[in-house]
N, C-alpha and C positions, 0 to 999 in steps of 0.2 A: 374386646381388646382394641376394635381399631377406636372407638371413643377416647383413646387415649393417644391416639397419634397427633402432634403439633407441628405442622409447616409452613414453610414461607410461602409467600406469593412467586412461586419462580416457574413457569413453566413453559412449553410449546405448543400450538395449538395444532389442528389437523384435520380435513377433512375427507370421512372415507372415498376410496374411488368407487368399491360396489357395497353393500348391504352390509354389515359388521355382524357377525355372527360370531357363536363360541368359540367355534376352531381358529378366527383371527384372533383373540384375544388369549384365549390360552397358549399360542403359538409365541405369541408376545411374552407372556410371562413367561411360559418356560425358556426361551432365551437370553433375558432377562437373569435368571436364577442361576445362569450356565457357572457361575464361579461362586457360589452357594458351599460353603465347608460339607465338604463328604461327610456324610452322618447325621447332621445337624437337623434338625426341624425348623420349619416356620414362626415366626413369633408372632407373626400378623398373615393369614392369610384367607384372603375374599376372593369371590368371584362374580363378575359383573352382578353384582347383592343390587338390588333395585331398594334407594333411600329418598327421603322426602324429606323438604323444611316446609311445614305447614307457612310460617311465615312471609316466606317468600314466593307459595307458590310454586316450587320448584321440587322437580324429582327427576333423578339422574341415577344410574347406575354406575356403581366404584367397583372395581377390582383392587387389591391392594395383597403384596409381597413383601414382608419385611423379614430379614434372614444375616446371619455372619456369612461371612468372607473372611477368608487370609491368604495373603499375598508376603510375599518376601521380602527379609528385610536385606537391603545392599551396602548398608554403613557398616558393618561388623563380617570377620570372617567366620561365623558360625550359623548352623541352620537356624535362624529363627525366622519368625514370622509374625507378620501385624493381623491381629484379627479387629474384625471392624462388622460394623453393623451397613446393612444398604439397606434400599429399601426403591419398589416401583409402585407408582398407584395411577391407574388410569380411571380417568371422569367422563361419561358419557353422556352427554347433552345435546337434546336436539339433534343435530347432526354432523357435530362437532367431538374430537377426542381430546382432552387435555391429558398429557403427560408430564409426571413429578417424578424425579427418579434420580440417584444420587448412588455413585460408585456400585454401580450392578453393569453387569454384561452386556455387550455392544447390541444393541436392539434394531440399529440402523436400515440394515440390507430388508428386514421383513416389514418396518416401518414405510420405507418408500415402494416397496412392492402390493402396499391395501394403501395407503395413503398417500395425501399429498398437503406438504404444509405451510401455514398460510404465515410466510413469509413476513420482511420486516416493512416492504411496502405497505400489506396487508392491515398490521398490527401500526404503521404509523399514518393510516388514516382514518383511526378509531377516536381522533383530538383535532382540532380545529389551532393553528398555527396560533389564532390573538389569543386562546386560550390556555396556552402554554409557555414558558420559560425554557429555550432549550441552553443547555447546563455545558453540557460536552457535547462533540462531536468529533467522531473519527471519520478521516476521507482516505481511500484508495484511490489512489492517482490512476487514470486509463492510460496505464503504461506498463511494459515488464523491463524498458532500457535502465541498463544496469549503471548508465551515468546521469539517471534522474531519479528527482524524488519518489519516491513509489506511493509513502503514506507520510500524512500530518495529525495531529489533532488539535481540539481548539477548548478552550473551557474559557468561561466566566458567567459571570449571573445572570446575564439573556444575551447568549450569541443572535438574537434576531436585530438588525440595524449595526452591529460590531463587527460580521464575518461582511468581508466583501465575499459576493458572487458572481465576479469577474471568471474565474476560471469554476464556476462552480459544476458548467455544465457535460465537464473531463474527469467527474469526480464521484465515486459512489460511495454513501455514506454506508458505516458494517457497524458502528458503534452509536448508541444515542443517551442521552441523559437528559433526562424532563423534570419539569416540577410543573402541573397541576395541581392548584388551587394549595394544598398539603403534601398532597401524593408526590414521590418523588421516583420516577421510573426511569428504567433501562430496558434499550431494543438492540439485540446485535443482530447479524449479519446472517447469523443463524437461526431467528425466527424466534428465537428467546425472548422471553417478556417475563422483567423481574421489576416487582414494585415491593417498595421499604415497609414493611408492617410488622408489628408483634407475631411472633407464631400462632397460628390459628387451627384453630379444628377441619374435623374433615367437614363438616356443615358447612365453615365461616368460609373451608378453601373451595368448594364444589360453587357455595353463592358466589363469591369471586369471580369463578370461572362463567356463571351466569352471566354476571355482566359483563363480563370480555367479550363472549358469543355475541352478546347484543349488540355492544360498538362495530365488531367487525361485522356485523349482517345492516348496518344502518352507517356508513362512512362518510365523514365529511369531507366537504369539499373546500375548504378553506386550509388547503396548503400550499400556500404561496411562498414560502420559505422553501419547504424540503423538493415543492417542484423545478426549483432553481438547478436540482442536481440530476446526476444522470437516469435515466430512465432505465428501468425493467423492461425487457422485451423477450417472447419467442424466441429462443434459440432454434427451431425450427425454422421460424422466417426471416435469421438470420446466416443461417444455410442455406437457403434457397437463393441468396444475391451474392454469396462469397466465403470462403474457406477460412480455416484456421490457418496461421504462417508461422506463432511462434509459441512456444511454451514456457513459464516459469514455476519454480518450486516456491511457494513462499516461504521460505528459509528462516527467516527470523520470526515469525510466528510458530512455525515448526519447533526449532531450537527452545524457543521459550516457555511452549508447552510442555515439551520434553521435559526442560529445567524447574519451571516451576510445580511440574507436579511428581518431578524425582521418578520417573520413569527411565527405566533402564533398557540400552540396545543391543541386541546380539547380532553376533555372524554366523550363520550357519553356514558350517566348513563341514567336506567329507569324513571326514578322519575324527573328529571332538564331539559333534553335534554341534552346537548352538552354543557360541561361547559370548562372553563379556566383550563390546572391545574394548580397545584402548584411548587412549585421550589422541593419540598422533590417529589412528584410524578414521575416531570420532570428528574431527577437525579436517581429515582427507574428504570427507564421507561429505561435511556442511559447504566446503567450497568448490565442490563437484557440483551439490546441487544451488549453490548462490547465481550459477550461469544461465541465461537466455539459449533456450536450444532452438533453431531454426527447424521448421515441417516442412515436409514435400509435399507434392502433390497428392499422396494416398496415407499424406498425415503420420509419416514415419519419421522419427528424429532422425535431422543429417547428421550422416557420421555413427549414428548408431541405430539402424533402421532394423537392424536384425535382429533388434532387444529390447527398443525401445516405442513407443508411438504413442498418438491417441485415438481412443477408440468413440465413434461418433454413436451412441443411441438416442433413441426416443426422443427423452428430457434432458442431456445430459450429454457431457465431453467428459470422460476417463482416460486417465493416465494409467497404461499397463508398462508395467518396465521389467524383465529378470532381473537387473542387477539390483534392483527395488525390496525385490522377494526376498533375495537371500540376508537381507537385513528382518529384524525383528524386535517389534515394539512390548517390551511386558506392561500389559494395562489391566489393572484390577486383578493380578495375579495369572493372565493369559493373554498368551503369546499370539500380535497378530501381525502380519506382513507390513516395514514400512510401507512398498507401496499400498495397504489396505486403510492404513493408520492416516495416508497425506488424505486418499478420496476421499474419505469417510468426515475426516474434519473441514473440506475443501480448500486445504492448503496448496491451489495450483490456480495459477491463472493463465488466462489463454489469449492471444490477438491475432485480428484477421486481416486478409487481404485490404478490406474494408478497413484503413483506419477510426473510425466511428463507432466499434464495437468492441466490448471485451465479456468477457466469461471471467467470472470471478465469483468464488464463492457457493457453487452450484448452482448459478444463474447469469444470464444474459443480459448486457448493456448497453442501452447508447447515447451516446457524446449528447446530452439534449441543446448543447449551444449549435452543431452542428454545423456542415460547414463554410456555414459563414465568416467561421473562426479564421478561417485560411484567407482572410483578409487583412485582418488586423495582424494577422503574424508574417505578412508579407510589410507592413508598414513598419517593422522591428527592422530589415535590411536598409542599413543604407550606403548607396553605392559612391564607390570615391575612385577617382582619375586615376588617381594612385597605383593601385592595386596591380596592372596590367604592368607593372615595373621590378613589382617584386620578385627577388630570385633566390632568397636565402631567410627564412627567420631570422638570425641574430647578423650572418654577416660572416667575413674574416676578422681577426686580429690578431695586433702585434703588441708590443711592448710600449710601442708610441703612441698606438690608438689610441685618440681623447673623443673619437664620434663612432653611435654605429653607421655601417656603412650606409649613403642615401639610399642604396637597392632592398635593404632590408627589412624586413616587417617593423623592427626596432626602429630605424629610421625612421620609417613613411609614419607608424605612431608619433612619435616624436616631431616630427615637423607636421602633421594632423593637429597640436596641440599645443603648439608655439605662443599660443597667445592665451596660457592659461599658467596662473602665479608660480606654479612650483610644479615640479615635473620629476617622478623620483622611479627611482630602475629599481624595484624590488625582485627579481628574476632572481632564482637559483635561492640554496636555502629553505629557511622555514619563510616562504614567503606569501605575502599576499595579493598579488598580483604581479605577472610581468611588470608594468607601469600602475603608478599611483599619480593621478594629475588631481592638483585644486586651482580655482578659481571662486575670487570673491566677488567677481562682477557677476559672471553667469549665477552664481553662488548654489554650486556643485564640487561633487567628489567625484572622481571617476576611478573606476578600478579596472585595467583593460586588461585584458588576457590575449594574447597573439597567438596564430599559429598558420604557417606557410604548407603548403602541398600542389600539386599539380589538378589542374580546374574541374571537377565534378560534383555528380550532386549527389556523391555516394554518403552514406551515413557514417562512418567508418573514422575520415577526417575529424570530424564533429564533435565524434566521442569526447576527446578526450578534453578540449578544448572547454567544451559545456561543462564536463563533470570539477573541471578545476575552478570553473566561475561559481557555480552553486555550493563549491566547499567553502567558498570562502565568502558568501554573501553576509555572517554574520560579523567579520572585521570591518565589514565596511560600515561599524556603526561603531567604531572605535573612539574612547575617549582624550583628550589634548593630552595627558600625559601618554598613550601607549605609542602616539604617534612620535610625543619629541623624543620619548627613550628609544625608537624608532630610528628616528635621524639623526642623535647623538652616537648610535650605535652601530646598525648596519650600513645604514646611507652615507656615513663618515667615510667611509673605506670605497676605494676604487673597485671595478666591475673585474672579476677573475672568473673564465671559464674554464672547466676543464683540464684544469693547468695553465693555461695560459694566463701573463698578467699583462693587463694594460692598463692606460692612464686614465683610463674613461670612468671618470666621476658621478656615483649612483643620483649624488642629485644632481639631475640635468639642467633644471634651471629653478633660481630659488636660494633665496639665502638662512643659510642656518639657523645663524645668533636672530633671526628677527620670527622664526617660527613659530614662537612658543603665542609671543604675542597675536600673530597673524591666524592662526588656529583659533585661537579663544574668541577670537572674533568674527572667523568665519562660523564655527559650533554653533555661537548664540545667533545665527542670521536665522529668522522665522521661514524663510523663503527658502532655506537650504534642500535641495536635494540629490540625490545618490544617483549614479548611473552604473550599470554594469553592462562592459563593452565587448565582445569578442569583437578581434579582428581576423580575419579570415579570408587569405588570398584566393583561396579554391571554391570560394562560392561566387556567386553571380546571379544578381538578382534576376535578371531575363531569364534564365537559363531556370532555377525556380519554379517561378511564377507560371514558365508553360507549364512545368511536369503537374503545380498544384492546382492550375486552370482545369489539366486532364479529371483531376477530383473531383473539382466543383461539379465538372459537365458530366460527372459516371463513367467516365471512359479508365478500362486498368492502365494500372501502371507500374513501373519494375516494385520488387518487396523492396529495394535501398531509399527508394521515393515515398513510400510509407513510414519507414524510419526515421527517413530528414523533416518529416513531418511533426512526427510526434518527438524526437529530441528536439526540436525547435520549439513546439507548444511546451513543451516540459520546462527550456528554460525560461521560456517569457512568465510562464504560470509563480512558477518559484522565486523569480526575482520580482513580478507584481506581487507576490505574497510576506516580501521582504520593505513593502513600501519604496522597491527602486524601481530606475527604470531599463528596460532593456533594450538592449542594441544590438546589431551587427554589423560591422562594417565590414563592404566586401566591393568585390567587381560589381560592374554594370551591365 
């Protein structure tokens, strides 16, 4: 029977930690089988069968399990049920384990207990970079701040010489897509290795797995591309110099697996058992966990330390949480604990004391630009006179006001800027910046964002200032009509806050009727570039630069100095990934 099995090339690779014997293998399968239809028989079933390809040379022993399942169906109010076919088959080679296996029962917890698996690092230095085409790439931002970008991806026909790797080295790749020579493969994040071929025999997939063993037991050394990005490292020797600080869910991978594979959640209540919830529950439940939860020193969430934490072993940083448990994932017809559901797929990420590090994915990382970084992100600050004057964001007004006040962030922008063609208040609204300035000399766009507070270098300030310049990095690539319907429109009308109306005119300097023209002709200037500017009275570049100095030289520093770190690298990353350039303007 199994001469009739046909599959793809999709598997995981593994290698034992002690001697693989029956009782691991069969411990596998029958876990494996755990949601197998009561009654039912096997329609495929082997046990480490020891098989040979004369051809090739090769002899390997297969296990293989093919059997129904049914699980519930949740689109209709009546009991029914999908029955389906799964199936697991393990390939033992050399001293490697291949696993193939396709909607059967969670095998995880007994997998990482005999094995240990060889990763996307592993698997992506089985190809030499000249001799690749990489197609896609997904990157994980080393960050969990919830006012920066977390993740990107990239595709075209050879991201090798296309991706800058400016910020590359804050960034771990979880998704890959190649084309050698024919072949066209994918690596994620989880140690998956899927390449494009007809369905194949158990012979053609066992040879397969032959040569995958080979490349990873024989690695090249010609990754110059993917060495650009963050590195693998010990989580253990990544303990040993500094602690975890924060934890994040990753939510939108969560939600999407959820969705895309129509999996259903329950609540387990005293009174019902285990019911359905609801969509308002469902939506309470995703923006609970879309938040950064801060750690203590014995790695207990603040605020909920009596329920919630992380647990440090071995290999690994786990998220245990109650209010976790009493939620429940149905996958493959059996019910497992969200928090069982987040470990298990490594939907959590973790940052440490050590800005230079994160936990993602069931593995450890570090910043490989290192921090040398904290150079160049001190050269984004630049200091103005100004700044030590300001005492109000926008200001007072009245009904006569035609200026913001000179004390005000709006002002000090404003006269900062005086000598650039048109100068427009887009503040308040669906807007795109506080201030819009152009200049055909400099021949730049600026899109500045303000924001006034009392002087520190707490992260806090920061927030929000950042998160509103990165939402809007993609208007600043606006076309000459969205701009004129822009200034025919909003910029037409005087500046109203709040109620209050005064005379102050959104375009501050600059004349209308000659826009249309002056635009078309700044657009087509070859030398045109973008700046995205925070302005920011409560920073200080001095003030900074000691606490980022303390980084350089190893010395700790508060967890808010880790923050202003990495939301600073986050904007500069995002807006060098937007082709602009970033800035900040602050105190001295």
């Amino acid at each position: 029977m199994s001469e009739r099995l046909e599959l793809t090339k999709n598997a995981q690779f593994y290698v034992p930690k002690n001697a693989i014997d029956d009782s691991v293998i069969n411990d596998i399968l029958g876990a494996a089988v755990d949601n197998m239809d009561t009654g039912a028989q096997f329609v495929v079933d082997l046990f480490r069968e020891e098989k040979s390809v004369e051809e090739s040379d090769l002899n390997y022993k297969c296990s293989v399990r093919v059997f129904p399942s049914v699980r519930p169906v949740y689109f209709i109010d009546e009991a029914l049920e999908d029955r389906i076919y799964a199936f697991i088959l393990l390939i033992e080679y050399k001293n490697y384990l291949a696993i193939f296996k396709k909607s059967c029962a969670n095998i995880s917890e007994l997998i990482k207990e005999h094995f240990t698996l060889v990763d996307s690092s592993g698997l992506t230095a089985t190809f030499d970079d000249n001799d690749v085409e990489f197609q896609k790439i997904a990157l994980r931002n080393m960050t969990v701040s919830d006012r920066a970008m977390r993740a990107r991806s990239y595709e075209a026909a050879d991201l090798k010489g296309l991706l800058s790797t400016h910020s590359a080295g804050r960034s771990i790749p979880f998704y890959l897509k190649l084309r050698q020579g024919a072949t066209t493969k994918t690596i994620s994040g989880t140690g998956r290795l899927v390449e494009s071929s007809q369905r194949k025999s158990l012979d053609e997939i066992a040879e397969w797995v032959k040569e995958q063993v080979e490349l990873i037991e024989n690695p090249s050394n010609g990754n110059n591309f993917l060495d650009s990005f963050a590195k693998k490292v010990e989580l253990s020797d990544v303990l040993d110099i500094c602690e975890p600080s924060a934890i994040l869910v990753e939510s939108t991978p969560l939600y999407e697996r959820i969705e895309r594979d129509g999996l259903t959640l329950k609540y387990k209540t005293a009174r019902n058992g285990n019911v359905v919830i609801s969509s308002r529950v469902k939506n309470k439940l995703f923006a609970a966990l879309e938040n950064v939860y801060e750690l203590d020193s014995e790695c207990k969430v603040v605020g909920r330390g009596t329920c919630t934490r992380l647990r440090k072993n071995e290999k690994s940083l786990t998220l245990t949480s109650k209010a976790l448990t009493k939620f429940r994932v149905i996958e493959n017809g059996k019910e497992v604990t969200l928090q069982k559901f987040i470990v298990k797929n490594g939907f959590y990420s973790v940052t440490f004391t050590d800005p230079k590090f994160m936990y993602f994915m069931g593995a450890c990382f570090e910043d490989s630009s290192g921090i040398a970084e904290i150079n160049s992100i001190l050269e984004i600050l630049h200091p103005k006179s100004e700044m030590p004057t300001v005492t109000s964001e926008k200001g007072s007004f009245t009904t006569a006001s035609t200026e913001f006040d000179a004390d005000s962030m709006f002002g000090v922008v404003e006269s900062l800027h005086q000598d650039d063609d048109y100068i427009l208040c887009d503040d308040l609204g669906i807007e795109w910046a506080d201030h819009i300035t152009l200049n055909k000399t400099g021949s730049n766009i600026n899109f500045i964002h303000s924001k006034h507070g009392s002087s520190s270098t707490s992260a806090s300030n920061l927030h929000d200032v950042v998160g509103q310049g990165i939402k809007n990095l993609g208007n600043m690539y606006f076309t000459k009509e969205q701009m004129v319907e822009r200034i025919n429109g909003k910029f037409s009308n005087t500046y109203n806050n709040n109620g209050n109306n005064t005379s102050i005119t959104r375009i501050r300097k600059g004349d209308a009727a000659l826009a249309e023209g002056y635009l078309d002709g700044l657009l087509k200037d070859y030398k045109l570039h973008r700046k995205c500017i925070l302005s920011c009275s409560f920073l200080s570049k001095s003030a900074v630069t000691v606490e980022f100095s303390k980084i350089q030289r190893g010395e700790s520093v508060s967890g808010h100095v880790i923050q202003l770190l990495w939301i600073i690298s986050s904007f500069a990353h995002a807006v060098k990934d937007m082709n602009a350039i970033p800035i900040i303007y602050c105190a001295d």
